[in-house]
C-alpha positions in Angstrom: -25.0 73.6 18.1 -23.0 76.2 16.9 -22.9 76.4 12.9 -19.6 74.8 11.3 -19.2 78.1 8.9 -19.2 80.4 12.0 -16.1 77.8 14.1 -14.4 78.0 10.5 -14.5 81.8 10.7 -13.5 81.9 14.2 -10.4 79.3 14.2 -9.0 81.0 10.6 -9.2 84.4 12.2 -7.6 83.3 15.4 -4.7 81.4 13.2 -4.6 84.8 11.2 -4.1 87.0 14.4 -1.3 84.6 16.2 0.6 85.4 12.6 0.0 89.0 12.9 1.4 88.4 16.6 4.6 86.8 15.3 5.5 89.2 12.8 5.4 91.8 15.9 8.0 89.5 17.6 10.3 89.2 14.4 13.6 91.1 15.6 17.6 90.7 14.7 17.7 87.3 15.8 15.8 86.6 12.6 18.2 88.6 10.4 21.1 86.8 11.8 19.6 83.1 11.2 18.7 84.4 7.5 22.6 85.4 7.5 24.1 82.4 9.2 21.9 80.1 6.9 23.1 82.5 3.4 26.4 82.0 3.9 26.6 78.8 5.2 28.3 76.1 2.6 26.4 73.4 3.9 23.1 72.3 4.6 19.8 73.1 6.6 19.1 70.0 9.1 15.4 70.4 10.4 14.5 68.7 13.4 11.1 68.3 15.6 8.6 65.4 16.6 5.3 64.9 16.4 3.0 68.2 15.0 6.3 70.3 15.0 7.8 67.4 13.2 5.1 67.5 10.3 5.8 71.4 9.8 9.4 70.5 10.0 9.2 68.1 7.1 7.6 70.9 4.9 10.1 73.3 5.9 12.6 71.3 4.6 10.9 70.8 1.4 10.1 74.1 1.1 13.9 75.1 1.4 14.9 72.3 -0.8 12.6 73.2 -3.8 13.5 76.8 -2.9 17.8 76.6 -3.6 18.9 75.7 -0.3 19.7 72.2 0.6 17.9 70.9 3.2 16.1 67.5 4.8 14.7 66.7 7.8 15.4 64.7 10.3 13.7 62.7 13.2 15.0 63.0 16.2 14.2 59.5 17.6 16.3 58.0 14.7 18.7 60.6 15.1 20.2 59.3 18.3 19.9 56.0 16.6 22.5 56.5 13.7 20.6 59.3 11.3 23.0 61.5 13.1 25.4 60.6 10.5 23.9 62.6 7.9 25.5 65.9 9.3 28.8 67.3 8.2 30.8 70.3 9.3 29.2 73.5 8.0 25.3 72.2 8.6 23.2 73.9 10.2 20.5 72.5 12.4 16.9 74.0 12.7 15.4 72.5 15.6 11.4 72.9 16.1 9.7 72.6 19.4 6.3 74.8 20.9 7.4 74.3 24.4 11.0 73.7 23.6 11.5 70.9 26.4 10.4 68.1 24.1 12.6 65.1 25.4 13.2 63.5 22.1 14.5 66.7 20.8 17.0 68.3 23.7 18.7 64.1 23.4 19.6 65.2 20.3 21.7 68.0 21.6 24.8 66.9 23.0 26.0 65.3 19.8 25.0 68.1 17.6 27.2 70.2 19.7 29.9 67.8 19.6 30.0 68.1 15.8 29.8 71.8 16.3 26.7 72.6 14.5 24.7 75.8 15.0 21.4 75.2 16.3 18.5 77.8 15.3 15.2 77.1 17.3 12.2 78.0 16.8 10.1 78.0 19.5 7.5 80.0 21.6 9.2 79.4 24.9 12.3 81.3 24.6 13.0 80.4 28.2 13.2 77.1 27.3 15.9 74.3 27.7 16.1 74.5 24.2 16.0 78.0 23.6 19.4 78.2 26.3 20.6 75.6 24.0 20.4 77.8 20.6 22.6 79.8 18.9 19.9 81.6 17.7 16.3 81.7 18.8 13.1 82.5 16.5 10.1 83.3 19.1 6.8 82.0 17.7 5.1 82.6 21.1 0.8 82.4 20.6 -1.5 83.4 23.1 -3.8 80.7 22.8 -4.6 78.0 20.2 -7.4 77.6 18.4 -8.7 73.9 19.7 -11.2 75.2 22.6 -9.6 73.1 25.1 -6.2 75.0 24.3 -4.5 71.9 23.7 -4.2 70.9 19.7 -1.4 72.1 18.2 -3.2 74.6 15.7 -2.5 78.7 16.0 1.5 77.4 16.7 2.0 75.1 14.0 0.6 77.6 11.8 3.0 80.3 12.7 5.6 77.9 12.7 4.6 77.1 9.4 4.4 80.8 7.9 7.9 81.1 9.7 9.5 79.0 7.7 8.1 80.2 4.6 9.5 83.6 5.3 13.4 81.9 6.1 12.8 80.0 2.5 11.5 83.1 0.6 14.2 85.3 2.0 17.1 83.3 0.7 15.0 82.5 -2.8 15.6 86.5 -3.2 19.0 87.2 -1.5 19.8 84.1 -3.9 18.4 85.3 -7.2 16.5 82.3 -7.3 14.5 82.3 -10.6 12.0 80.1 -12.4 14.4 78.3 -14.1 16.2 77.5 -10.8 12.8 76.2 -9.9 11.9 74.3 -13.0 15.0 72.0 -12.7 13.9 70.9 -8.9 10.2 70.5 -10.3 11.0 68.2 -13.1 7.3 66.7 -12.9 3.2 66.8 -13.1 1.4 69.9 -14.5 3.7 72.4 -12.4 7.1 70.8 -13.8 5.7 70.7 -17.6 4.8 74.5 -17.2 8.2 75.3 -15.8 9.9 73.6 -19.0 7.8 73.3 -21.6 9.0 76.0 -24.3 7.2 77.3 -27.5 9.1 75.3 -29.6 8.4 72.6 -27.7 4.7 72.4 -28.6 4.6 74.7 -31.8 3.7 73.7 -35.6 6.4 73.6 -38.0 5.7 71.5 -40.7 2.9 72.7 -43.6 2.8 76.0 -42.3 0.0 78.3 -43.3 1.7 80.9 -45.5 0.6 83.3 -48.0 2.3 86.3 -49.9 1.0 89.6 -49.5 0.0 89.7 -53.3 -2.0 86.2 -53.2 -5.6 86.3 -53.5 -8.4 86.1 -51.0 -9.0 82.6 -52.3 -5.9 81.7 -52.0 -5.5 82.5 -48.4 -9.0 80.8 -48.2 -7.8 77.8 -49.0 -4.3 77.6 -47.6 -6.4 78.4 -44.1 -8.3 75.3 -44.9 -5.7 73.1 -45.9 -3.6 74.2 -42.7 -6.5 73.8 -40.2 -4.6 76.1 -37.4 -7.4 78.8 -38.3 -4.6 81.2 -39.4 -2.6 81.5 -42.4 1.2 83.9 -41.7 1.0 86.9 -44.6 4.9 87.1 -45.8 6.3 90.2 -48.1 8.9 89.3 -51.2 11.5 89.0 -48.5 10.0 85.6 -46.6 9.5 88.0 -43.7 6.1 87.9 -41.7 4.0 91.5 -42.2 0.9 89.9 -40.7 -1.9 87.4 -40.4 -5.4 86.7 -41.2 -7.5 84.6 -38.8 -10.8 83.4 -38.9 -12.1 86.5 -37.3 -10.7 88.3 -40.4 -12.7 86.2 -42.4 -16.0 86.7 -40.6 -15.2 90.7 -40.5 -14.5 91.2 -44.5 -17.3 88.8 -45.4 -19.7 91.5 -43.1 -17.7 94.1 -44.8 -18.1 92.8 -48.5 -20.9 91.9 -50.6 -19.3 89.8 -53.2 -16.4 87.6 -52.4 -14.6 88.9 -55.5 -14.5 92.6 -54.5 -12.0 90.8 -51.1 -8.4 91.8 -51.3 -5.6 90.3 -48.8 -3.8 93.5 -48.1 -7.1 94.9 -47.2 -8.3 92.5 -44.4 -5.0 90.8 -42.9 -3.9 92.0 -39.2 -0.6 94.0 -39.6 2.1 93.8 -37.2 0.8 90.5 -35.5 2.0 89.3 -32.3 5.2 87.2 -32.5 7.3 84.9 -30.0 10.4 83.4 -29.4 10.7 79.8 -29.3 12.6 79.6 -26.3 10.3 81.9 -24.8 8.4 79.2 -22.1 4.8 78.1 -23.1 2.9 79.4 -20.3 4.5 83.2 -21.1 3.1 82.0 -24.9 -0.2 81.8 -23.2 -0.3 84.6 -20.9 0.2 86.8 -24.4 -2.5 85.2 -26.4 -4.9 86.1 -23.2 -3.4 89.8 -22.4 -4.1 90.2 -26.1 -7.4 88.2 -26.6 -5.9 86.3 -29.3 -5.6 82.6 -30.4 -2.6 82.5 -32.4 1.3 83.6 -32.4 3.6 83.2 -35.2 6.8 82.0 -33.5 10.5 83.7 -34.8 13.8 83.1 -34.7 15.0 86.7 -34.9 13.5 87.6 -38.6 12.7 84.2 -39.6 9.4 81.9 -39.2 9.7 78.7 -37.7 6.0 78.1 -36.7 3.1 78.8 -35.1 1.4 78.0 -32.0 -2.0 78.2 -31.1 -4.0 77.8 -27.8 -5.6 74.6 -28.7 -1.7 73.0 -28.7 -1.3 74.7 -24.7 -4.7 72.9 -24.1 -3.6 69.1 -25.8 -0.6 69.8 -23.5 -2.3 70.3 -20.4 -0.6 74.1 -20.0 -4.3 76.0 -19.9 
């Protein structure tokens, strides 16, 4: 019997060679689907039954989440009514491996009668489907990876990647940026990172704040009383020149023998790291660990409003 790690080896590198094998067959008829689909004022239709239908129905999600509107259809209930979703200016994407699936070519006659643009993708491009198409996308395999050669495995992969590549491409040619993305991904972990800001999650009230000229003591116990491990250093001016942290602490108490010979100005981090609070919390994050920090005193331009430490990312589920 052979060993399951060796057949997991064999079917991922056989999936990963058909999509080398495919990107060898990507020509102008892909540029011009990309095109037609850009400038296009309405909507991305995507059709296919069974397997194909499955990849279909993350294609269309993928576009959807991506900027470009998009749903899919099945083709069975298509002919039963659903075809009353399309409009003029749609375009449909029509998925088949053989591209002489029955429940798909039915489909045809009426999407031509509305005057749709059909874009297959298929890896028969001598198909009835294929002659159909105003544009064909070859996704032609050699073999699958199911022994027998029948499973839909090495083409629905490729079919898959396929459409990743369409939805990518317009995300670009679009200027699609996070924010674009955070408002389609309103919710779980993914949507609170997209729109969760600093000042969403930051301390404001009680702050930890000492003058320059206060006293070791006094920054002692302004750290304690704030429990954020920090306390913000201001100069006469209410603008922040620095920090101490409890690694500052631990450093001068090393440094010092007597807890009397300890001057602020002497052991406080100048210059700390600051951040907007608009700035997203995940960007507040990726600072603190490029920098090895804990801590970031938030500003509005000059001014403090807060602080946020890693321990609020973490309550909020954003580590």
């Amino acid at each position: 019997m052979e060993n399951p790690i060796d057949i997991a080896k064999q079917v991922l590198k056989l999936e990963a060679d058909s999509i080398s094998h495919v990107l060898t067959q990507l020509d102008d008829n892909f540029q011009t689907a990309i095109d037609l689909i850009f400038k296009s004022k309405g909507r991305v239709l995507v059709l296919g039954i069974g397997k194909s239908g499955h990849i279909g129905k993350k294609i269309a999600a993928t576009l959807a989440s991506t900027g470009q509107p998009s749903f899919f259809i099945h083709p069975t209930e298509a002919v039963h009514g659903d075809l009353g979703m399309m409009v003029h200016g749609d375009i449909c994407l029509m998925i088949s491996h053989t591209g002489n699936t029955s429940e798909l070519l039915d489909t045809i006659p009426a999407i031509k009668r509305f005057g749709l643009p059909i874009i297959s993708i298929t890896s028969n491009p001598d198909s009835r489907l294929a002659r159909h198409s105003d544009i064909v996308l070859n996704t032609h395999v050699k073999q699958e990876a199911c022994p027998f050669n029948l499973a839909p495995t090495n083409s629905t992969t490729v079919t898959l990647a396929l459409g990743d590549a369409i939805a990518i491409c317009l995300l670009k040619l679009r200027g699609f940026k996070q924010e674009h993305f955070a408002m389609r991904h309103p919710g779980g972990i993914l949507g609170k990172r997209l729109l969760t800001k600093v000042c969403d999650v930051m301390i404001t009230k009680d702050l930890p704040i000492n003058r320059e000229k206060d006293s070791f003591r006094d920054a002692l116990a302004t750290m304690t009383k704030g429990r954020q491990g920090v306390t913000i250093i201001t100069d006469d001016n209410c603008r922040c020149v620095g920090i101490l942290t409890d690694g500052d602490l631990r450093r001068a108490l090393e440094r010092y023998d007597k807890v009397s010979d300890i001057t602020l100005g002497s052991i406080y981090t100048k210059n700390p790291r600051t951040i907007s609070p608009d700035t997203l919390a995940t960007e507040a994050l990726k600072r603190m660990q490029d920098h090895k920090i804990t801590s970031l005193v938030v500003l509005d331009e000059d001014r403090i409003v807060g602080i946020i430490h890693i321990h609020h990312l973490i309550e909020q589920g954003l580590y």
